[in-house]
Residue, then its C-alpha position, 0 to 999 in steps of 0.5 A: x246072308x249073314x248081314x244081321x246076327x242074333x246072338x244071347x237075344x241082341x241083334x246086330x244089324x251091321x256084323x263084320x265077318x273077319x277071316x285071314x284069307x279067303x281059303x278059310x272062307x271059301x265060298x260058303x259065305x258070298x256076303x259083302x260085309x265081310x274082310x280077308x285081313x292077310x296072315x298074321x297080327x300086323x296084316x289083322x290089324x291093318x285089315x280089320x281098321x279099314x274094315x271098321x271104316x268102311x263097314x262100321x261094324x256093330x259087331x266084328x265076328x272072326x272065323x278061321x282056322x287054328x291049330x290045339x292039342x287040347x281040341x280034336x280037328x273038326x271042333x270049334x273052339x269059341x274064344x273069349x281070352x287072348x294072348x300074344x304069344x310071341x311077346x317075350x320082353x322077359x329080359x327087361x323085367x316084364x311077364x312073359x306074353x306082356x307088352x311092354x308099358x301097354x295098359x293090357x295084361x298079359x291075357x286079354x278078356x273080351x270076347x263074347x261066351x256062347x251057350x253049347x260052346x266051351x271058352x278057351x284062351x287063344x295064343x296069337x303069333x306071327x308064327x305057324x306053331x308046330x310044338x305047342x306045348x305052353x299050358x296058358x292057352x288051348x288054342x293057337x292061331x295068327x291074328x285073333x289077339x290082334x282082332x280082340x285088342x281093336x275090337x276093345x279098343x273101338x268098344x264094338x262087341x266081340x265074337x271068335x269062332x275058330x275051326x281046329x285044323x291042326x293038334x299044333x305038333x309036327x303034323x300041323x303043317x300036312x292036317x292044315x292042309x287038310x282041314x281048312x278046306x272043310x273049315x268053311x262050312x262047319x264055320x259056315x254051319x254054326x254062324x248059320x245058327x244065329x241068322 
């Protein structure tokens, strides 16, 4: 299951499902191509790039969990834009969310749109995030700007799906809880759309 992907009328015949950990994945989805990176921005990096050697992906799919106070829990959010945002060099003269001297802005725009679903910005950060309140993104989670940025980088197409388990606020830590044991197969439902 899952080792072939139709999406926008291209099939990808080596698609490589990237989750944070496997609670978010549970059982729903028993296929081998398929990486469990560890929580935040280093540990996504790290684990995709031994995934990208060992699978060579023509597609990199990251599903997980994520927190909004714009979203309801249960949605999936479809993310295509992507933000560091625990990047703050604003004391040496750069825009907040921008890496110093990198060749990337501030927002990083890749990720493939699906039809049905609305496009948000995604905030990465190596923190759990309990008072989102910044307007420059819908949707937070720990490792998908990561994803995003290799995934450009090695030039292999993009897809972010994440299920809304929290709003993001002081009750994000309990719902989370909650709701990444129904994150699997609602994410397991929706990728099944393009089997």
């Amino acid at each position: 299951m899952f080792q072939s992907l139709q999406i926008q009328n291209k099939v990808y015949k080596r698609p490589l499902l990237v989750f944070a950990m496997e609670m978010e994945a549970a059982h729903a989805f028993p296929t081998p191509n398929i990486v469990f990176t560890g929580i935040g921005k280093v540990n996504a990096a790290y684990g995709l790039m031994k995934g990208i050697q060992e699978f060579k992906p023509d597609l990199i799919v990251n599903l997980g969990t994520a927190g909004s106070n714009f979203l309801k829990k249960g949605e999936i959010a479809c993310c295509t834009s992507f933000v560091q945002r625990d990047m703050d060099a604003t004391p040496l003269g750069f825009e907040k969310f921008t890496t110093p001297y990198s060749k990337h802005g501030v927002e990083i725009n890749y990720g493939i749109k699906l039809d049905n679903f609305p496009e948000f910005i995604c905030g990465s950060g190596d923190s759990f995030d309990v008072e989102h309140s910044e307007e420059m993104y819908q949707v937070v989670d720990m490792e998908a700007y990561a994803i995003a940025l290799i995934s450009k980088e090695e030039n292999i197409p993009f897809l972010c799906l994440k299920y809304i388990s929290d709003g993001a606020d002081g009750g994000a830590v309990e719902d989370w809880r909650i709701e990444v044991k129904k994150a699997a197969k609602r994410l397991h439902e929706v990728l099944s759309e393009f089997i």
